[in-house]
C-alpha positions as CSV (number, residue, x, y, z in Angstrom):
1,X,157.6,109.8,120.0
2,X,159.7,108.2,117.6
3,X,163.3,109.8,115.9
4,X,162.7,110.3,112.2
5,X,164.8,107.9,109.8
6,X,167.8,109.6,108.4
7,X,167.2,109.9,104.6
8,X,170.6,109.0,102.7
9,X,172.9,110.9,100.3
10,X,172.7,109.7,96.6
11,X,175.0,109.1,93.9
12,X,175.0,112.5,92.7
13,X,175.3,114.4,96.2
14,X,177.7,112.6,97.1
15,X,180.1,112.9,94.4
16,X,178.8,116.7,94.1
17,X,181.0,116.8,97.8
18,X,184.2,114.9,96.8
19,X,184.6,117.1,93.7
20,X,184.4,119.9,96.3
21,X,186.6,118.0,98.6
22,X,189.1,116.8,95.7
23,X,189.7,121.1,94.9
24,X,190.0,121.7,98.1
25,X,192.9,118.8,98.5
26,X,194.0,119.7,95.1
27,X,194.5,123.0,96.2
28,X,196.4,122.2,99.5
29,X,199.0,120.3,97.6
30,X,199.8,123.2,95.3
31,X,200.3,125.2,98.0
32,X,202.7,122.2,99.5
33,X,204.5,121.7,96.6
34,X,205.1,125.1,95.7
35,X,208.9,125.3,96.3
36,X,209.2,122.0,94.0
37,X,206.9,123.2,91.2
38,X,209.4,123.9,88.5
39,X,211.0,120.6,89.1
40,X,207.2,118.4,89.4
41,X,206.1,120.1,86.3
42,X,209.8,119.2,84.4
43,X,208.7,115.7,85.6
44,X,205.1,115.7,84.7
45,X,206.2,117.0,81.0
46,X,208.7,114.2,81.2
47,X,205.7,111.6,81.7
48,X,203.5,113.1,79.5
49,X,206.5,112.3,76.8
50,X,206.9,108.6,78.0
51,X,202.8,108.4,77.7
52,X,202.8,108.9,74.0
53,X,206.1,106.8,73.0
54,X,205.8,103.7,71.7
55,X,208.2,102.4,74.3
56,X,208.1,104.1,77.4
57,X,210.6,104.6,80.1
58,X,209.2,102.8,82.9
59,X,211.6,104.5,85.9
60,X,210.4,108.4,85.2
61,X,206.5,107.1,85.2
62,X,207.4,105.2,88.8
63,X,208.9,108.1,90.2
64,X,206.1,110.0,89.2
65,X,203.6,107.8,90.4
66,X,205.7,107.0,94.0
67,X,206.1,111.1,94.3
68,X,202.2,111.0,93.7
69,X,201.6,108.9,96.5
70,X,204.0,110.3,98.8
71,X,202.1,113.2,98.6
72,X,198.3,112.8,97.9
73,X,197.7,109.8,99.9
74,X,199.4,111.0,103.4
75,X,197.6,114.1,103.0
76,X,194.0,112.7,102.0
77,X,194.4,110.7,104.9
78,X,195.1,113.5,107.1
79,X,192.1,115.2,105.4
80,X,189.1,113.0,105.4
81,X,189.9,111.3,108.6
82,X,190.6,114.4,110.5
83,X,187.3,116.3,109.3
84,X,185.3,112.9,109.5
85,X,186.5,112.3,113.2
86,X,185.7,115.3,113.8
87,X,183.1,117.0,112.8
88,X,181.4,113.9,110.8
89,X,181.6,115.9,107.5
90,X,184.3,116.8,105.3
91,X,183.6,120.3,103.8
92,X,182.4,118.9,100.8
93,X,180.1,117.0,102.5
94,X,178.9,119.9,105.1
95,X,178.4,122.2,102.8
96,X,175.9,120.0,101.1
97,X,174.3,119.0,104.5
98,X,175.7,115.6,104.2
99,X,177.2,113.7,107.5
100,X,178.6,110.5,108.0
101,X,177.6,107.8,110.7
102,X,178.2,104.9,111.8
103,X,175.5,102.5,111.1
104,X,173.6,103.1,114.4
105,X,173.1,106.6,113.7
106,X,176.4,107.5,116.2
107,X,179.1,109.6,115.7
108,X,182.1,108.3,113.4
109,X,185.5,109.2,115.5
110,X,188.8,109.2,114.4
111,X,189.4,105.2,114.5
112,X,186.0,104.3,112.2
113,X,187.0,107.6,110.3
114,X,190.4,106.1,109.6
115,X,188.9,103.0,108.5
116,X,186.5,104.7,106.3
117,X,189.0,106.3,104.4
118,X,191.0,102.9,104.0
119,X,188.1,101.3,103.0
120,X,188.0,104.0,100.3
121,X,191.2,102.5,98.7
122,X,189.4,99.5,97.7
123,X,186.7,101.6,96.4
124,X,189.4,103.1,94.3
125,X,191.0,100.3,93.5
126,X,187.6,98.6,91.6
127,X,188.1,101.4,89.2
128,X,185.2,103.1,90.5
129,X,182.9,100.5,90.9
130,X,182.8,100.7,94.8
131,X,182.3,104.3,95.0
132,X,178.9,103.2,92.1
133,X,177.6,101.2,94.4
134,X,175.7,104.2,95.7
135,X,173.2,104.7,92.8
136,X,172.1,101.0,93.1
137,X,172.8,99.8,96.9
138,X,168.8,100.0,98.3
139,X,169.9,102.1,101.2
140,X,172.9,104.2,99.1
141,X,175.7,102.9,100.5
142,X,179.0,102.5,98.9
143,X,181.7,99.5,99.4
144,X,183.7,101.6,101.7
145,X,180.5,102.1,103.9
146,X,179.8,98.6,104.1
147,X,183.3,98.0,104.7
148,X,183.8,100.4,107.6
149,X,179.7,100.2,108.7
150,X,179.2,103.6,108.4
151,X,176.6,105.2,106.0
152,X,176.1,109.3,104.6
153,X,173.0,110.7,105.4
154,X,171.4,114.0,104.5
155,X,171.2,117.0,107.8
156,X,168.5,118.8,106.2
């Protein structure tokens, strides 16, 4: 008796779970950067200011955006590899009855979850066009799956 094939996530799924995941992350760094608020919102105005000018201040968008990073990438790290390691599911993804695998239907772990997520980055970085990949790739993967050899399948 044969195992039945895995059916994968799509596009839409898929991105149904990171908008959950992204509140959820959104949420946890509010709650981190509570006791700076005043002085990240001061600085997000400030930016908002230098985004309209016809000649921006380079140094307060920087700051912003090295702040940013300090923050949202650590953290999103911690996140998606520590639920992916895990449990093979961020809650975005479990609550949708999505898991991640490697490509031999085994459990991720903490190293190929790791890799995932920086495989991720480069989805990021081709404005978007890695994460696409899904609604066209003939067995729904994105870049960052065939990066890291993993793919998202549906649990029920």
């Amino acid at each position: 008796m044969s195992l039945p094939v895995p059916v994968p996530a799509g596009f839409w799924i898929r991105a149904a779970a990171f908008l959950i995941d992204w509140l959820i992350l959104a949420s946890l760094v509010a709650l981190l950067t509570a006791p700076w608020s005043e002085a990240l919102s001061k600085l997000q105005t400030e930016v908002y200011a230098q985004m309209k000018s016809p000649s921006p201040d380079y140094a307060i968008l920087t700051r912003y955006w090295l702040i940013s990073l300090a923050i949202e990438l650590p953290l999103g790290f911690l996140y998606f590899t520590s639920f992916n390691g895990s449990r093979g599911a961020t809650p975005g993804k479990q609550l949708l009855g999505l898991r991640i695998v490697r490509e031999d239907g085994s459990p991720l772990g903490y190293g190929r979850a790791f890799l995932r997520r920086a495989a991720e980055l480069v989805s990021a970085l081709t404005l978007g066009a890695g994460y696409l990949m899904v609604a066209f790739h003939p067995e729904k993967r994105a870049l960052h799956d065939l990066l890291a050899g993993t793919r998202v399948i549906r649990t029920r």
